[in-house]
ZAKE-534628 format. One line per 8 residues: number of its first residue (from 1); for each residue x, y, z of C-alpha. Coordinates in steps of 0.1 Angstrom, whole numbers. Layout:
# ZAKE-534628
NUM	X Y Z | ...
//
This chain:
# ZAKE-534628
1	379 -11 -521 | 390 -5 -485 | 390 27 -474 | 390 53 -447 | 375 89 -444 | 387 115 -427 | 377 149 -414 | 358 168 -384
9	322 169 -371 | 301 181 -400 | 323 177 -428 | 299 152 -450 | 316 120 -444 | 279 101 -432 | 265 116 -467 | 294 107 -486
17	305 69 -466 | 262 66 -479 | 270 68 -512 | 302 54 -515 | 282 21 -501 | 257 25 -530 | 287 31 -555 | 310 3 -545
25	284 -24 -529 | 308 -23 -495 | 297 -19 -458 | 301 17 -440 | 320 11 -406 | 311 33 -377 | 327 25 -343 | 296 40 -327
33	270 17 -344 | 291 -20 -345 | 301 -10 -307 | 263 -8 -296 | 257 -38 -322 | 286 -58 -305 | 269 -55 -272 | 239 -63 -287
41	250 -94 -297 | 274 -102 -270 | 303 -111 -289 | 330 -113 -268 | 347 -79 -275 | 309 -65 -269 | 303 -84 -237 | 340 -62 -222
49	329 -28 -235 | 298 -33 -217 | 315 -38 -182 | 334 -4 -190 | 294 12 -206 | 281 1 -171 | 308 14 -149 | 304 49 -168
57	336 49 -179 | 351 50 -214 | 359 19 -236 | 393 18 -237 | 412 15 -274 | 420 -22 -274 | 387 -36 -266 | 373 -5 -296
65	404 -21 -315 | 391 -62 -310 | 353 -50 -322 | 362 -33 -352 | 393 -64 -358 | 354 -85 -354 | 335 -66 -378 | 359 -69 -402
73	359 -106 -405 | 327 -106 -416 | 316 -118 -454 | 299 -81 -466 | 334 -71 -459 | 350 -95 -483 | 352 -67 -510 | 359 -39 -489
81	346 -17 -468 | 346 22 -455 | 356 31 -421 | 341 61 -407 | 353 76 -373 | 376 51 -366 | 412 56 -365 | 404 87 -347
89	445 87 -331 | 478 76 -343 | 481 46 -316 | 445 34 -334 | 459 37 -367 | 486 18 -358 | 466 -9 -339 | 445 -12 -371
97	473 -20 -393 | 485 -45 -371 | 447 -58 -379 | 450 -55 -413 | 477 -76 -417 | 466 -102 -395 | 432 -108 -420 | 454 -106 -448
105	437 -71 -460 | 457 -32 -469 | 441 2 -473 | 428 16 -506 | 427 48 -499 | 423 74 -474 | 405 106 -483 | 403 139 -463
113	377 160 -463 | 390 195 -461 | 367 221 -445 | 365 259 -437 | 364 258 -401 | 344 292 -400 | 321 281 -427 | 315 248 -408
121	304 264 -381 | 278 283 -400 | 264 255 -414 | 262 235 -379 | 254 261 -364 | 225 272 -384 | 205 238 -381 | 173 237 -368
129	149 203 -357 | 112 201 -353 | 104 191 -322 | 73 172 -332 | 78 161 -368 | 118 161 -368 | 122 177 -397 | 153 197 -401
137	156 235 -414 | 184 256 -415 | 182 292 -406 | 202 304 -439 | 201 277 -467 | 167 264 -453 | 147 286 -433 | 109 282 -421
145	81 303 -433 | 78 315 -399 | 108 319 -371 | 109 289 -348 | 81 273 -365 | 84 241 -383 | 67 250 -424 | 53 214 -419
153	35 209 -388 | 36 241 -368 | 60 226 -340 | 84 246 -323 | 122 245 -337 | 152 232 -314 | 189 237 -320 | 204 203 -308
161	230 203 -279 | 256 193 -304 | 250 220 -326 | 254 251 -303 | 284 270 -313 | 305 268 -280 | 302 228 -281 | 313 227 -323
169	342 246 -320 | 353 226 -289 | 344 194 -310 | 370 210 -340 | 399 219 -315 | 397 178 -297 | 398 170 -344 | 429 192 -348
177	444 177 -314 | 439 138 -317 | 428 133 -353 | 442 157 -377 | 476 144 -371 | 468 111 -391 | 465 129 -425 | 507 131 -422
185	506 95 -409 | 487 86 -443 | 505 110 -461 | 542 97 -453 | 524 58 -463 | 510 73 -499 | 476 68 -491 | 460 104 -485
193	442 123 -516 | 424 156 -495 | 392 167 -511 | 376 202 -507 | 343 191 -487 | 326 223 -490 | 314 220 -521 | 277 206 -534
201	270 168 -523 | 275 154 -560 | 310 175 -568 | 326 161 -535 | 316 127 -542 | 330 129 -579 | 363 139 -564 | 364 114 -544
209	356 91 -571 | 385 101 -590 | 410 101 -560 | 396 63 -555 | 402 57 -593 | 440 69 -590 | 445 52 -557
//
């Protein structure tokens, strides 16, 4: 099962790409972790996006493009896999078809998790990290015993930089600009089922089981 998952900060895919590796016994694929693991190793595509890493600038799409054309190739892939966060544009979804095709592989699937802008922002928003412990609370769904302290430990509660609500809905508007646009480009191939992704953990992932199932 090869697939990709779709949708903007907050939107579950992490949870969801978790249990879809349980599920189907396939690797999740996130362009942040096999980048810093490609460097790691100094494959060859990791050894150029660490010249870019060290000059400060950003690594550009074909040298994102070679790693994850790497990562592919390898054998936990063999039955599929689940690519999370990568294509993020229409130029990277083209450049990973070219891929595709090259190993011999096609897409699955595609599946879109639809999301309430104003809701998501709530509910990133509304998360809250113990400075000392790390647990996490949220100031509706999961609140402390006590403002601002952590119900575990006593430590005082941060909001992460990420989560302020100026930076999330600037993270939403760069999702509708350069990403959003690949649910037509999916659409127009037949590979796109959109699922509602504000529902409980469990109901999302059954609808995404029976999107998979008709795919």
């Amino acid at each position: 099962m090869k697939i990709i998952l779709l949708g903007p900060p907050g939107a579950g895919k992490g949870t969801q790409a978790a249990m879809l590796m349980e599920t189907h016994g396939i690797p999740q694929i996130s362009t942040g972790d096999i980048l810093r693991a490609a460097v790691r190793d100094q494959s060859p595509m990791g050894i150029k996006a660490k010249e870019y890493m060290d000059a400060g600038g950003l690594v550009p799409d074909e040298v994102v493009i070679g790693i994850v054309a790497e990562r592919l190739q390898h054998a936990d892939c063999a039955q599929g896999f689940i690519l999370d966060g990568f294509p993020r544009t229409v130029p990277q979804a083209d450049a990973l078809q070219q891929v595709l095709s090259e190993l011999n592989k096609s897409l699955n699937a595609v599946i879109s998790l639809e999301v309430d802008t104003e809701a998501l922002v709530e509910r990133l928003a509304g998360r809250r990290t113990c400075s000392s412990c790390g647990r996490g609370f949220h100031l509706k769904y999961d609140p402390p015993a006590e403002d601002g302290s952590c119900s575990s430990c006593g430590g005082n509660l941060i909001q992460r930089d990420d989560d302020q609500e100026a930076t999330i809905r600037n993270r939403m508007q760069v999702y509708q600009q350069q990403t959003a646009p690949l649910e037509d480009y999916y659409r127009e191939q037949g590979l796109l089922t959109a699922v509602d992704g504000m529902g409980e953990i469990d109901a999302v992932q059954r609808a995404i089981e029976t999107a998979l199932q008709a795919s």
